[in-house]
C-alpha positions as CSV (number, residue, x, y, z in Angstrom):
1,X,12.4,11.0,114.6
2,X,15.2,13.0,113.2
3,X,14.8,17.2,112.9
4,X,17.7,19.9,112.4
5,X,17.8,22.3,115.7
6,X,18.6,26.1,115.0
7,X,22.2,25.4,116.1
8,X,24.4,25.4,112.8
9,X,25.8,21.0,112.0
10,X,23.7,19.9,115.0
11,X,20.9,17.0,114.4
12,X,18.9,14.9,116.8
13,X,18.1,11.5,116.2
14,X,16.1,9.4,119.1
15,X,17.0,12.1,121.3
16,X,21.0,11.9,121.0
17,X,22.6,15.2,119.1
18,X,25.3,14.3,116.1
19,X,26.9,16.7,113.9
20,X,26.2,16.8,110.4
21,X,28.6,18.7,108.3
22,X,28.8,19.0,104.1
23,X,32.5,19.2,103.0
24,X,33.0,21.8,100.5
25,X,33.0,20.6,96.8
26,X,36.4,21.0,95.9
27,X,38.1,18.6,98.7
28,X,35.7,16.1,98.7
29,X,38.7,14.0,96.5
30,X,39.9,13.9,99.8
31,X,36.8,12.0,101.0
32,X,34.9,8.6,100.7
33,X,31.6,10.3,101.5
34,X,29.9,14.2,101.0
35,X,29.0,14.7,104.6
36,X,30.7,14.2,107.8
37,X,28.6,12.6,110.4
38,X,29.1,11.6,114.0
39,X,27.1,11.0,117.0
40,X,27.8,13.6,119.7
41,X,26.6,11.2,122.4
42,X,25.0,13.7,124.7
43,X,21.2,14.7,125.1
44,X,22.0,18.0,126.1
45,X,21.6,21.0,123.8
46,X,24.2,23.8,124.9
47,X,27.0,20.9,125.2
48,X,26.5,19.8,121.9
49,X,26.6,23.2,120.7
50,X,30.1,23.2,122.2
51,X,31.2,20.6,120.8
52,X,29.8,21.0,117.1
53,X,31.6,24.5,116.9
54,X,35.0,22.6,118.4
55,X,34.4,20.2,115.6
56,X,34.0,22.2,113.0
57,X,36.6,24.6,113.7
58,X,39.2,21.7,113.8
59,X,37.8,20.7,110.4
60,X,38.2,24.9,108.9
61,X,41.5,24.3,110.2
62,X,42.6,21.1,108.4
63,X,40.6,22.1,105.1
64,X,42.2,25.5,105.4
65,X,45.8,23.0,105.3
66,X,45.0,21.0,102.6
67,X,43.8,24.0,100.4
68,X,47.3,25.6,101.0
69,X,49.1,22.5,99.6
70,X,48.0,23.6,96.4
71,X,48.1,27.2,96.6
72,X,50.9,29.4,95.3
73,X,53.0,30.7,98.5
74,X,52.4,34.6,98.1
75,X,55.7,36.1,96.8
76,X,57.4,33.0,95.4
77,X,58.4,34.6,92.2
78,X,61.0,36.9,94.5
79,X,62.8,33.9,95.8
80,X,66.4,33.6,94.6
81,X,66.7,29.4,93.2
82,X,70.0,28.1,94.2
83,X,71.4,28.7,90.1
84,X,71.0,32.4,90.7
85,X,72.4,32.2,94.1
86,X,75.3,31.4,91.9
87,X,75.1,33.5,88.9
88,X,76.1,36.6,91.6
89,X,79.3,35.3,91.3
90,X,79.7,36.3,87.5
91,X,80.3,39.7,86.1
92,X,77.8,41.8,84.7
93,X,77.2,42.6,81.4
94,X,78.6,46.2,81.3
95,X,81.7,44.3,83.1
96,X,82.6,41.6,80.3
97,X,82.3,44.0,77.7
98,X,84.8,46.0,79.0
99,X,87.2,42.8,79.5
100,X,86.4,41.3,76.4
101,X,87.3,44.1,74.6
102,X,91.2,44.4,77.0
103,X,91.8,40.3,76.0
104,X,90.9,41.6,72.5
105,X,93.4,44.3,72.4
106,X,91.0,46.7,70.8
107,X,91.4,50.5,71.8
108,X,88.2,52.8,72.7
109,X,88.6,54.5,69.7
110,X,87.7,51.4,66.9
111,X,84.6,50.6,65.4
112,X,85.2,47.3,66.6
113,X,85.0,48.1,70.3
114,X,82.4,50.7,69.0
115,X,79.9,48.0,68.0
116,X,80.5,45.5,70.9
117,X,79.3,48.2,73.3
118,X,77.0,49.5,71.0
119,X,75.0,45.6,70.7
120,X,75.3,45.3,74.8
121,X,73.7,48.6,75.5
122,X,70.7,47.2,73.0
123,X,70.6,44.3,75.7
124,X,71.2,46.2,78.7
125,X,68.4,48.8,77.6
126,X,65.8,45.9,76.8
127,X,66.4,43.2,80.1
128,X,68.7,45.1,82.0
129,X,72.6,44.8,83.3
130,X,72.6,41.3,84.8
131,X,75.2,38.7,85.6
132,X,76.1,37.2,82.2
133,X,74.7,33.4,83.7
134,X,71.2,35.2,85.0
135,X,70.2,35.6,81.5
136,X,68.0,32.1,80.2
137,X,66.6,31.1,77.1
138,X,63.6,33.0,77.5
139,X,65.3,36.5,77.6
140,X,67.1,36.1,74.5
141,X,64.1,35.2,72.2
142,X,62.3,38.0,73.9
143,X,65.2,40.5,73.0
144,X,65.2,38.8,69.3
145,X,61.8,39.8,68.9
146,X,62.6,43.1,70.1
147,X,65.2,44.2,67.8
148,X,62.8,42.6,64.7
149,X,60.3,44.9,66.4
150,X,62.3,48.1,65.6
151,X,62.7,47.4,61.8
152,X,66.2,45.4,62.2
153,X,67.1,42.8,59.3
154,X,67.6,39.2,60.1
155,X,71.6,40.1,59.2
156,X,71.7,42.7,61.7
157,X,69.8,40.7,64.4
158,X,72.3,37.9,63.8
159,X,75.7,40.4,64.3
160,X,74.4,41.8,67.4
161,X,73.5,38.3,68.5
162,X,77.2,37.0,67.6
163,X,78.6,40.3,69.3
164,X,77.1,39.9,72.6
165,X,77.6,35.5,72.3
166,X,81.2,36.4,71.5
167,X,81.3,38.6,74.6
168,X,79.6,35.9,77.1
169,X,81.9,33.0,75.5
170,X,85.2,34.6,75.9
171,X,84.1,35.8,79.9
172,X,83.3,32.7,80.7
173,X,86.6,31.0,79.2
174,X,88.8,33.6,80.8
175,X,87.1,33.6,84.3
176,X,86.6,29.8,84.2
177,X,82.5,30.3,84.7
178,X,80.6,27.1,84.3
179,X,77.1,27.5,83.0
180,X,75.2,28.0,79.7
181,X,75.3,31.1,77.4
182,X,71.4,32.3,76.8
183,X,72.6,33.8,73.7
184,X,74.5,31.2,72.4
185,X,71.6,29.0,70.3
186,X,68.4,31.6,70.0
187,X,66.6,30.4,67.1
188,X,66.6,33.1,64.1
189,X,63.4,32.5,61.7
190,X,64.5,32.6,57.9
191,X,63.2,36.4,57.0
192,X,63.4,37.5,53.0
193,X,64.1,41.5,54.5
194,X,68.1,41.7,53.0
195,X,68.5,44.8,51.0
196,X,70.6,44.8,48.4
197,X,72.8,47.7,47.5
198,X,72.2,48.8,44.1
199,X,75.3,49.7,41.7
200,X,74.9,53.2,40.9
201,X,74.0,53.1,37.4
202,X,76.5,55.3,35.0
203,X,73.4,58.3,33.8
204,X,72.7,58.5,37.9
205,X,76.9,58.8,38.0
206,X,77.2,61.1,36.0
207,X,74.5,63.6,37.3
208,X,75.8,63.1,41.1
209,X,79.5,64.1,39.8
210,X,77.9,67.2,38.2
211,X,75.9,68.1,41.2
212,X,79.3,67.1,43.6
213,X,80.8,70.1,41.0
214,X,78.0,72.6,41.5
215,X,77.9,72.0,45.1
216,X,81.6,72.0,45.6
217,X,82.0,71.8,49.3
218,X,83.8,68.6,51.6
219,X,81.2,66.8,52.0
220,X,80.9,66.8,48.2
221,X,84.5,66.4,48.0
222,X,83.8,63.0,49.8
223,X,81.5,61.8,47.5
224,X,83.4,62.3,44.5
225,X,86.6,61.2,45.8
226,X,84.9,57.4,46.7
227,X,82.6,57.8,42.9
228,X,85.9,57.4,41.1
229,X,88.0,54.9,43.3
230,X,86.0,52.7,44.8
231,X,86.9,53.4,48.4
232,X,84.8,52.5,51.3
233,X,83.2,55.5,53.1
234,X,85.6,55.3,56.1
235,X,89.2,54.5,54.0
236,X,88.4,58.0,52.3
237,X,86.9,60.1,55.3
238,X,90.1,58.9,57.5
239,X,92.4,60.4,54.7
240,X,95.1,62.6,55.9
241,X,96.3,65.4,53.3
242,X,99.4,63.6,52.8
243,X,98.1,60.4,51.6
244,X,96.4,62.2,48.7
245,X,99.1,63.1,45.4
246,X,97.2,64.9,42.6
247,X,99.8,66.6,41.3
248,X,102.5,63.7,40.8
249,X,103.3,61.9,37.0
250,X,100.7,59.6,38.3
251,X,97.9,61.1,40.5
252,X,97.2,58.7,43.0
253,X,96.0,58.4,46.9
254,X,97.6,55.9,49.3
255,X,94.9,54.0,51.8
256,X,96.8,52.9,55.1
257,X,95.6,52.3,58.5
258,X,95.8,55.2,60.6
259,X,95.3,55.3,64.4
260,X,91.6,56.4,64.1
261,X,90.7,54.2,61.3
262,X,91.4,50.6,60.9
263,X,91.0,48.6,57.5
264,X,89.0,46.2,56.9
265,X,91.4,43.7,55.6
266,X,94.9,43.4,54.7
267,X,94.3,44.2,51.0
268,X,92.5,47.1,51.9
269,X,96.2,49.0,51.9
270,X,97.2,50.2,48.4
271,X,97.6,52.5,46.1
272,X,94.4,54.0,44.1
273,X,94.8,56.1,40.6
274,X,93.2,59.0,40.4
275,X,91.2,60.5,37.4
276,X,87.9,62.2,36.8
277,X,85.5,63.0,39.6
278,X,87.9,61.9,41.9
279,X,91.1,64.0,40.7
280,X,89.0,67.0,40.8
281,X,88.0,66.6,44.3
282,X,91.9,65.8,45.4
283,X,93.0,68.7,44.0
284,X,90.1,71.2,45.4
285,X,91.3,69.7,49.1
286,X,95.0,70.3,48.3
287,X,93.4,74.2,47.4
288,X,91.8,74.4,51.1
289,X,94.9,73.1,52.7
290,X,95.1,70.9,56.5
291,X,95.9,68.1,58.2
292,X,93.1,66.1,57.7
293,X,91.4,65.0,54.1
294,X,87.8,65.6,55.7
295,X,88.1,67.4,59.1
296,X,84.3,67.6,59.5
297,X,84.5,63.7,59.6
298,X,87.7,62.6,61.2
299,X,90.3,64.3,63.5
300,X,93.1,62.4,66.0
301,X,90.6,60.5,68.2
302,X,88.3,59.3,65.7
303,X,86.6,58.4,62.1
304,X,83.4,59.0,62.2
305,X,81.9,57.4,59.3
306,X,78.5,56.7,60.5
307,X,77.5,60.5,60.8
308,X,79.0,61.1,57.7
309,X,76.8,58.0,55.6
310,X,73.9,59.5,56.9
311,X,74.2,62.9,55.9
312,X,75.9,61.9,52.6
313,X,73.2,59.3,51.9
314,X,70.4,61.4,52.6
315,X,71.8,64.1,49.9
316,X,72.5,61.5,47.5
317,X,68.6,59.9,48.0
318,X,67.3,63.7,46.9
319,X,69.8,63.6,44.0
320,X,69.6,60.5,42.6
321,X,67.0,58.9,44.2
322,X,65.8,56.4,47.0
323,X,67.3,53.1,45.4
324,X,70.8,54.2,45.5
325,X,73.5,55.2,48.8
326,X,77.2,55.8,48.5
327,X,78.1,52.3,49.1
328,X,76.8,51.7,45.8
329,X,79.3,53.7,43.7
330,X,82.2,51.2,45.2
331,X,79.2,48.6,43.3
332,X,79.3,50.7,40.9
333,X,83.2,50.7,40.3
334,X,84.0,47.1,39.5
335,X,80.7,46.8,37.3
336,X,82.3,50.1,35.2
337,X,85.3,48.1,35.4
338,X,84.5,44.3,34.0
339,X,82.4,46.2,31.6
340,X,86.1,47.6,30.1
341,X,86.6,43.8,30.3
342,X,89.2,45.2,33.0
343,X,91.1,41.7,34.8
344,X,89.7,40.7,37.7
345,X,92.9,40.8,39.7
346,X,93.3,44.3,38.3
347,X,90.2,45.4,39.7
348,X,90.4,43.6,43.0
349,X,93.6,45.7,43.9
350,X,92.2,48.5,42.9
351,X,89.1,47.9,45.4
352,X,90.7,46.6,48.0
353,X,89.3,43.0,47.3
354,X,91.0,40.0,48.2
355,X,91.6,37.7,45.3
356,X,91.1,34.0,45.8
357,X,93.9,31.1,44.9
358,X,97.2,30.9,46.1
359,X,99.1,32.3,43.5
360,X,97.8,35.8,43.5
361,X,99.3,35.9,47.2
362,X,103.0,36.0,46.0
363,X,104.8,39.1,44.3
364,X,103.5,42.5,44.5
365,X,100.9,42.5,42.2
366,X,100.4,45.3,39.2
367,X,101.6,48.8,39.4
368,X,100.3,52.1,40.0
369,X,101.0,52.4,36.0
370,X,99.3,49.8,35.1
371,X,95.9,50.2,37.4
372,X,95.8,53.8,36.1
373,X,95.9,52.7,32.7
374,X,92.6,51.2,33.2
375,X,91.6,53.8,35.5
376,X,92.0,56.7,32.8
377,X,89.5,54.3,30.6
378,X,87.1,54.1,33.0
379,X,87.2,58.0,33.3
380,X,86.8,58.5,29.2
């Protein structure tokens, strides 16, 4: 006769107690059988009441084991691995900015150095001012993602991405750090988002230059100076007075670098006719007088182009319209130009644009004479 006593894994069978115990369901892998019995060998109740709770507490205490071996320890995501015990040892972020741009020779006061703090602030902002090796993989799809989140292009996702590659690279190099750049081979999905700047078409010219006339203040002055020359935004806004010559034989402007505006390229220095929209607006800032062509834009320590595009833009989108920003009139310029069937050397000194081949890199190209020539037909 076998029967269950009140006493919890106890069993009698022929008078002699055993323990009868189910193991739980999810470490019976662990097991050959469901159950653990075993003969007690005594007759006596309260001993085997003893020894069933000893039993089974040394079982809690193995299953308890065997359950941990698969458990997460709690706080294991806070432990430092051994690879970023070691990226302590490189600078931070902030840091190789700041030496990058001092191998780079770049002052505080370029767009260049400008832009490289500018992309690792977006980084710093978005997954914080960490060694440059702590960053992985990971981080910089998530910061991709980011910057596509807040309405950037696929071209300016890929500059900031170069910017802050270039940055991590040369560290590296220079302080002899072995490991992998995060940033260095983030996979950039083929977007169709590229705007295209629109030439600025010769009816929507001709009403800005009228309205430039009506308005007649600097910031108008700015805009026709660049409708008739071609200039970028910055070569004309870092203008001193005495680069500008409206009253000469030959009105003309000379764009050179300054201290608080570089050029883009070497070609980018030269010489510039002036007639038109553009003549007016020299000689209305030779009438106010100064240092400085555009002192509301530009003064010792700096050019400061970008507040200028956006307030000029924004006048020029009421004006003229959405499709069109002041970019577009330096478009426009060589498309007025190759319409006069103008040569294409011709109009890439007068933009600033370098001509391909290797003959257009000897002598000193055509003269102020000549570019206004076509110049004054592109004013009539």
């Amino acid at each position: 006769m076998t029967y269950k006593t009140r006493s919890s894994h106890i069993r009698i069978r022929h008078g002699i107690y055993h323990f009868n115990r189910r193991i739980p369901s999810d470490l019976q892998s662990y097991y050959r059988s469901d159950r653990v019995c075993l003969s007690l060998r005594t007759t006596s109740q309260p001993k085997a009441r003893r020894l069933a709770q000893s039993i089974a507490q040394q079982l809690d205490d193995y299953w308890a084991g065997l359950r941990l071996q698969h458990m997460d320890l709690p706080g294991i995501h806070l432990l430092i691995s051994e690879n970023e015990k070691s990226n302590h040892d490189s600078p931070k972020l902030d840091e190789s900015v700041e030496a990058y741009l001092l191998v780079k020779g770049n002052s505080d006061n370029t767009a260049f150095a400008r832009t490289a703090r500018r992309s690792v602030r977006y980084v710093i902002e978005k997954l914080g001012n960490r060694p440059i090796t702590a960053y992985s993989s990971a981080d910089a799809a998530k910061f991709r993602d980011h910057l596509f989140g807040q309405g950037l292009s696929l071209g300016s996702v890929r500059r900031i991405f170069g910017t802050i590659r270039s940055v991590i690279n040369l560290t590296m190099r220079e302080q002899g750090i072995d490991g992998k750049n995060a940033f260095a081979n983030t996979y950039m999905p083929e977007r169709d988002d590229k705007k295209t700047r629109q030439p600025v078409t010769v009816s929507a010219l001709c009403q800005l230059q009228q309205e430039c006339m009506l308005k007649d203040d600097e910031a108008r002055w700015l805009i026709a100076l660049v409708s008739d020359t071609g200039m970028r935004l910055a070569e004309a806004a870092g203008l001193l007075m005495s680069d500008i010559e409206p009253f000469t034989s030959t009105p003309h402007l000379i764009v050179s670098t300054h201290p608080w505006r570089r050029l883009k390229t070497k070609s980018s220095e030269r010489a510039i006719p002036l007639v038109g929209a553009s003549l007016w607006a020299a000689k209305r800032l030779h009438d106010r007088g100064g240092a400085f062509a555009f002192p509301r834009y530009c003064n010792e320590e700096r050019c400061n182009v970008n507040s200028a595009s956006a307030a000029l833009n924004k006048w020029m989108k009421g004006v003229v319209g959405e499709d069109y920003v002041i970019h577009g009139l330096r478009h426009s310029l060589r498309d007025r130009l190759r319409a006069l069937e103008c040569p294409s050397d011709v109009i890439d000194q007068i933009g600033g644009w370098t001509t391909s081949g290797v003959g257009h890199s000897y002598g000193k190209g055509h003269s102020l004479e000549v570019m206004s020539k076509w110049m004054h037909k592109l004013a009539d």
